[in-house]
N, C-alpha and C positions, 0 to 999 in steps of 0.2 A: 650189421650194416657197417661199412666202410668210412671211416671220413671220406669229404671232397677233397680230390688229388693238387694242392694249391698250383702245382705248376701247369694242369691240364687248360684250368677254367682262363686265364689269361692268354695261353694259344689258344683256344679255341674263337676267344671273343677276337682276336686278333685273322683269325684266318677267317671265321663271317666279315666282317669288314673289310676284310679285301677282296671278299666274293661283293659284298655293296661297291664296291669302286669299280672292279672291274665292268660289272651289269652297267653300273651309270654310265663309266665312259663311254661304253662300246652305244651306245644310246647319243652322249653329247660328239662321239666323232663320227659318229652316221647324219644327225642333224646337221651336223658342221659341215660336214662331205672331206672330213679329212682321212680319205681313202688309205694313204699309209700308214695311219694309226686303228682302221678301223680292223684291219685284219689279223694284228698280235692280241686284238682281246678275245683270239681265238687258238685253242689250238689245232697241230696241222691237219687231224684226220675228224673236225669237227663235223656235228651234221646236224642241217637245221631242215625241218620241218613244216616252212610256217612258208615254205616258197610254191603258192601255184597260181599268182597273178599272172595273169594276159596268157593264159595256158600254157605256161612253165613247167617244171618237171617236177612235181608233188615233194621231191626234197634235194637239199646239192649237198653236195659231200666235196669235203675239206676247204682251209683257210683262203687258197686263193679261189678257188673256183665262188664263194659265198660271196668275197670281197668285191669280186666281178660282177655276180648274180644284183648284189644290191645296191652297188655301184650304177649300172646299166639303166635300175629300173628309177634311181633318184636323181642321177646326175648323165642321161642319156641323150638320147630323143629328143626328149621332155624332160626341164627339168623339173625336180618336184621339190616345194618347201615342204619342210616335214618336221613339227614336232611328238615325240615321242615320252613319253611320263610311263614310270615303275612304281607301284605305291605298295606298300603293306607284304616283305616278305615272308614268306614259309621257308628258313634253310635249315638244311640240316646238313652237319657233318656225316659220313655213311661211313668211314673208313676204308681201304684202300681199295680202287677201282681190281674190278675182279679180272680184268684183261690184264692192265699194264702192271698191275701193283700201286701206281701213283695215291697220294692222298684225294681224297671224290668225296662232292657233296651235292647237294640236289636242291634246288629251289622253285617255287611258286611264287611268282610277279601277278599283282592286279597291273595290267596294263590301259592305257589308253592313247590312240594316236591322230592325229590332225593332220589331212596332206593335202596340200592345191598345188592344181598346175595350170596351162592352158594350151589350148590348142582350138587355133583356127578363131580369136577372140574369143573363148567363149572361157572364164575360168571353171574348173571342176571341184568338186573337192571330197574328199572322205575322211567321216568321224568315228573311228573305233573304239570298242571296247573289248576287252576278254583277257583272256591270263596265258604268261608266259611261263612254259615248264621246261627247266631246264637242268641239265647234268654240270658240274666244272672238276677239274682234276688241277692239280697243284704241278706242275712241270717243271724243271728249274725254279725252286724254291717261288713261282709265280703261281696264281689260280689264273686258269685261263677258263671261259665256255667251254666245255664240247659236245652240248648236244641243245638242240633249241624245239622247241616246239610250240605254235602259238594256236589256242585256239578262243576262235574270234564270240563272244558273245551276241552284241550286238553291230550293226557296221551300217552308218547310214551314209548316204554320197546325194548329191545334187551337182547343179551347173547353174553359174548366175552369165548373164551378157556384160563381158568384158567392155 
């Protein structure tokens, strides 16, 4: 049996915690709707999964087209308040993406999310729950997403008279 490599176990804890930052921001600047931060917590050839509200196209691929996709569907039409919560991760380091080479690690999010809008007086709203599964690669010394996949456990929705 090997000692533990002392200079492994400190990057490691250090590069999960930047996989926790990046998850949360990409979370406080989609609630926030600050669109031009929301798309570097991505990188460019990202794909997320979790896209096929109001009959959308079951996934988008890469940074801007996603930024647009959820952009459109929060801050559109309609706009939507939206709180989003990450609780209790699964990450793992995996070592380097078998495409690019980059450093890649994989994560499982207990999610839950809260979204009202309205339309025509009537406010709507929808309470989710289920788990996000996600890929991130380290690009420029940064961990970015790049791969998302949300599947929804429970989702319940009503409409109260505005």
């Amino acid at each position: 049996m090997s000692a533990p490599d002392p200079v492994a176990a400190p990057t490691a804890a250090k590069d999960l915690e930047a996989i926790r930052a990046v998850f949360a921001r990409r979370l406080y600047v989609m609630d926030t709707k600050q669109w031009d931060a929301y798309g570097p917590c991505h990188t460019e050839d990202v794909v997320s999964e979790s896209w096929a509200a109001g009959g959308g196209a079951p996934e988008v691929r890469g940074r801007e087209a996603l930024t647009a996709a959820i952009r459109a569907t929060l801050d559109g039409r309609v706009t939507v308040t939206s709180v989003h919560h990450g609780h209790t991760p699964l990450l793992e380091l995996t070592g380097p993406d078998p495409v690019t080479g980059d450093p890649a690690a994989t994560g499982i999010w207990a999610m839950e999310d809260r979204l009202w809008w309205s339309v025509d007086g009537r406010e709507h709203w929808l309470h989710g729950w289920g788990h996000y599964h996600e890929r991130y690669r380290r690009v420029d010394g940064r961990w970015l997403i790049a791969y998302r996949r949300l599947e929804r456990i429970r989702v319940d929705t009503g409409h109260t008279d505005a």
